[in-house]
N, C-alpha and C positions, 0 to 999 in steps of 0.2 A: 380282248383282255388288256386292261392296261398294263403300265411295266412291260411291254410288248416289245419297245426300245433297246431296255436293258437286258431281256433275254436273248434276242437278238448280236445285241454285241457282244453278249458273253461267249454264243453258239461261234460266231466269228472270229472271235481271237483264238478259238482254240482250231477252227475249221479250215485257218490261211494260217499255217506258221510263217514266220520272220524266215526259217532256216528249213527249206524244203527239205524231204530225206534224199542223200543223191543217188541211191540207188535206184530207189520209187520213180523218185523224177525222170529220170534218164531211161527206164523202159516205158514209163508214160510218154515220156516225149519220143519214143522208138515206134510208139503206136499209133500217137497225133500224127508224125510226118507219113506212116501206111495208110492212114484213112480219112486225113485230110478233112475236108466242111463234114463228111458226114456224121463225124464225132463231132458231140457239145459237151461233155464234159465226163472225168472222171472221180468217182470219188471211194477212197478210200477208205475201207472200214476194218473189223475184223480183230481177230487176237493178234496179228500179225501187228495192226497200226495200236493198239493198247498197250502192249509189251506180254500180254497172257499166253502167247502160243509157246506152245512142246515145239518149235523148230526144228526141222531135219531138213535133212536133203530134200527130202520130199514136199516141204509141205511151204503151200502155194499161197502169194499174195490174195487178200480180196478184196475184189473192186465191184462196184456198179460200173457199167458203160453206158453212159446215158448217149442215143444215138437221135439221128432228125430220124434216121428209115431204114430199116433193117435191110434191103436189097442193098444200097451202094457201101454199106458198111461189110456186110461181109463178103462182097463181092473183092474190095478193094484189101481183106485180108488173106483172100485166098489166092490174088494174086500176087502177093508178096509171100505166097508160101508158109502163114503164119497156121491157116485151118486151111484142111484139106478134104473135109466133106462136102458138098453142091451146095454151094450158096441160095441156090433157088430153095432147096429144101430149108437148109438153118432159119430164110425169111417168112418160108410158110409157115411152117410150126411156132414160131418167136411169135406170131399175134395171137398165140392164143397163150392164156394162163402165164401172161411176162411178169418176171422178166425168166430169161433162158439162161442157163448156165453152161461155158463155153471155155474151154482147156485154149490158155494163151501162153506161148511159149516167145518171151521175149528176150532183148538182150540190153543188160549196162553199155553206156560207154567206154568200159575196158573190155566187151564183148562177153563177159560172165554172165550164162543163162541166170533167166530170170521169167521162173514159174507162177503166172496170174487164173486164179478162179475169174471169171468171170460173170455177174450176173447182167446180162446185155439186155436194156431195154428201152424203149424208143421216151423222147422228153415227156410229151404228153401224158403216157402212163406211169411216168415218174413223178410227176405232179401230182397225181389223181392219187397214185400208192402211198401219199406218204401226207395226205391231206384223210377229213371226215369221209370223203366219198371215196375212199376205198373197197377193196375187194375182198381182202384178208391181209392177215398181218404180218407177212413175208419179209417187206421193204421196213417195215416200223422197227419191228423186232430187233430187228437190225442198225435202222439209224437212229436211234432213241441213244445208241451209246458213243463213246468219243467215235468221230470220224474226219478226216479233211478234204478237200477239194485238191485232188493233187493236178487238176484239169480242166480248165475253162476255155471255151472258143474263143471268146470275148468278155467285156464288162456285163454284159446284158446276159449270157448265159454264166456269169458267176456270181451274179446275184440270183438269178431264178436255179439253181441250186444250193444258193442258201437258205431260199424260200423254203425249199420242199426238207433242209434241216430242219429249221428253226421250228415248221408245223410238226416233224415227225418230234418234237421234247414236244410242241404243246399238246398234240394228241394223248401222249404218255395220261392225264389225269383221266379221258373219258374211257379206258380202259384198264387202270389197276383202282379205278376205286371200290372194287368190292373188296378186294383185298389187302387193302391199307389196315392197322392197326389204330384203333382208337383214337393215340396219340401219336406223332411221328414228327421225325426232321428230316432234313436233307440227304442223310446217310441212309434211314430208314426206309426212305421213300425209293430209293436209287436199289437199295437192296429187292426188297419188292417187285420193283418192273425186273429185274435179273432172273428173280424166282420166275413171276410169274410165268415172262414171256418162254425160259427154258425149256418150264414143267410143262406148256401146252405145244411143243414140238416133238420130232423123233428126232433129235441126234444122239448121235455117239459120243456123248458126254457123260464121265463119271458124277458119280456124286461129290456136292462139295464143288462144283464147276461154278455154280452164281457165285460162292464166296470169293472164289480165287481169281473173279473175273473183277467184281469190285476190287480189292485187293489192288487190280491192276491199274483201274478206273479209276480210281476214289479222286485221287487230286484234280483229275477234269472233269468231274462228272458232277460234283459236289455243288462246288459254284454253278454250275448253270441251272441245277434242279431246285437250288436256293430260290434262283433270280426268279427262275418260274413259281414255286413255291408263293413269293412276294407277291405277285401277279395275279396268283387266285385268290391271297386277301383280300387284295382292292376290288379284284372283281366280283367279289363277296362268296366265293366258292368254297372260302377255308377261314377258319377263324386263327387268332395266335392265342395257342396255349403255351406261355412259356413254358422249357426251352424250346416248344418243336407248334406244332396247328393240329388244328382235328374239321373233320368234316362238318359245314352247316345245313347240306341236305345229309338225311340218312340215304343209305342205299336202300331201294325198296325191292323186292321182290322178281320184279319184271325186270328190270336194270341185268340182274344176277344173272340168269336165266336167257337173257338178251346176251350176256356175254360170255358167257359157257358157247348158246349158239354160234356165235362170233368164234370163236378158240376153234371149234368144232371142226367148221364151214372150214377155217382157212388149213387146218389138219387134212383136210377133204384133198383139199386145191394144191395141197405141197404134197399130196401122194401122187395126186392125178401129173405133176410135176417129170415125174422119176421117169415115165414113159418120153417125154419129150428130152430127159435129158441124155436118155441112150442115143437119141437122133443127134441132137448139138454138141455134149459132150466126150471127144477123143478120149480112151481111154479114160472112162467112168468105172467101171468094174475095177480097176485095179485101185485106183483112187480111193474108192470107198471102203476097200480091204486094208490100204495102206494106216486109212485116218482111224478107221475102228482096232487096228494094233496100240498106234499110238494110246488111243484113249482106254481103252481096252484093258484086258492082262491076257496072257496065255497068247501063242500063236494062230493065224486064223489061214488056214489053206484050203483050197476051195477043191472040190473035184473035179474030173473033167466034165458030167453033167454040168454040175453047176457053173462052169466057165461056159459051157455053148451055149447054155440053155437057161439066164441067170434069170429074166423074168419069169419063168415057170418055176423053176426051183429050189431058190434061194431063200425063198418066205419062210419056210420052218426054221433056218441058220438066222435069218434075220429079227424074227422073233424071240428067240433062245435066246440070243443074242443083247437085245434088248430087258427080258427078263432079267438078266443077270448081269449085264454090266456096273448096275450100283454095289456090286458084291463085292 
């Protein structure tokens, strides 16, 4: 794509601030000095780095942990007492269906906990998830929106994490364009990936959540969906209809139908998920009670089956659940 330069630069200036956060930084840096070479880099996503999250007590930074190998990484956090499940087990399971999701209990430099989600996964597959030859759309979903680099080893692994941004905006076109509108602009377009990508997940998101996420978005996100935008002129993918472009291939048939499967397959792969995240994630069950309040109405308390026995039991609550949260 040309214009390839400019979107680039755009994804970077917003990806390396001038003025790091110093809380962010200071338990990123609490987690580089624990695990040392075998972290390359972290990055920063989430409502927490947009400004859109409900905030509480409870509720926990999210990061990618891009690692070289998942054995000396969490071998080296579990002897800092940071995870406390067998490391041999967190690396066995982490190569399948990555990245893994991992409760990190970190500290500021004034020692003020500081609660990180973690989605841990090795660089390799970070490149692949967030490039055309991926698996599903876990990792995109994700980085298609503001994010930063709060953690690079070095020069070489902070530019190949901005690689693997910069593809997760260009990918954004080969995947909402059955869903684009006629006509559209930068706002429009930005809107759309929000829907789309929401609507084909199960979170514990109310209705009105794509709005309130642009909302959030809008002044970073804007500009760079422009720049991209530009980029599929030249490369003849969009024509300009003042004020906004419209498509010069139609979408046809197969395309649609290709990417419903797509939606599908990776809804498949983030259930098949939940099983591996009972093994990596330290209290998971209470976590996902905690966020579905927040997002929620009404109180949600579990019974004692359903706390022993949550993979058996919990489906009918979890469904109901889902049913009606847009209410």
């Amino acid at each position: 794509m040309s214009d390839g330069g400019a979107l680039r630069a755009e994804v970077r200036r917003h990806s390396f601030p001038e003025i790091p956060r110093p809380q962010v930084s200071a338990a990123v840096s609490h987690l580089a000095r624990v695990s040392g070479d075998s972290l390359f880099g972290v990055v920063f996503f989430g409502s927490r780095r947009t400004g859109a999250a409900r905030a509480d007590a409870h509720s926990a930074h999210d990061f990618f942990v891009v690692v070289e190998a998942y054995s000396p990484f969490y071998r080296a956090l579990h002897s800092a007492g940071i995870i406390h499940r067998r490391p041999t087990v967190m690396a066995a399971v982490s190569v399948f269906l990555p990245p893994s999701q991992v409760s990190v209990r970190l500290a500021d430099d004034e020692g003020r906990p500081f609660h990180a989600k973690c989605a841990v996964i090795d660089r390799r597959s970070f490149a692949r998830e967030t490039s055309r030859a991926r698996h599903d759309h876990f990792c995109l979903g994700r980085l298609f929106q503001p994010s930063e680099v709060a953690y690079a080893r070095d020069a070489a692994a902070a530019e190949a994490l901005l690689d693997a941004l910069v593809s997760a905006h260009q990918e954004t076109y080969g995947w909402v364009r059955p869903w684009l509108p006629a006509s559209f602009d930068a706002e429009t377009y930005c809107r759309t990936l929000l829907e789309t990508s929401l609507s084909r997940e199960i979170r514990p998101e109310p209705a009105g959540r794509a709005a309130a996420l642009f909302a959030a978005q809008r002044e970073e996100a804007v500009p760079v969906y422009e720049r991209l935008l530009l980029g599929l002129v030249s490369a003849g993918e969009l024509r300009a209809v003042p004020p906004g472009y419209a498509l010069t291939r139609a979408v046809g048939r197969f395309e649609k139908v290709r990417l419903n499967l797509y939606f599908a397959s990776s809804l498949a792969r983030a259930t098949l998920r939940w099983a591996k995240h009972v093994v990596t994630f330290e209290g998971w069950l209470d976590y996902i009670v905690r966020k579905a309040r927040r997002h929620g109405s009404g109180p949600i308390d579990l019974s004692p089956r359903e706390r022993r026995l949550p993979l058996l039991f919990l489906w009918p609550r979890l469904i109901r659940y889902l049913r009606h949260k847009d209410r």
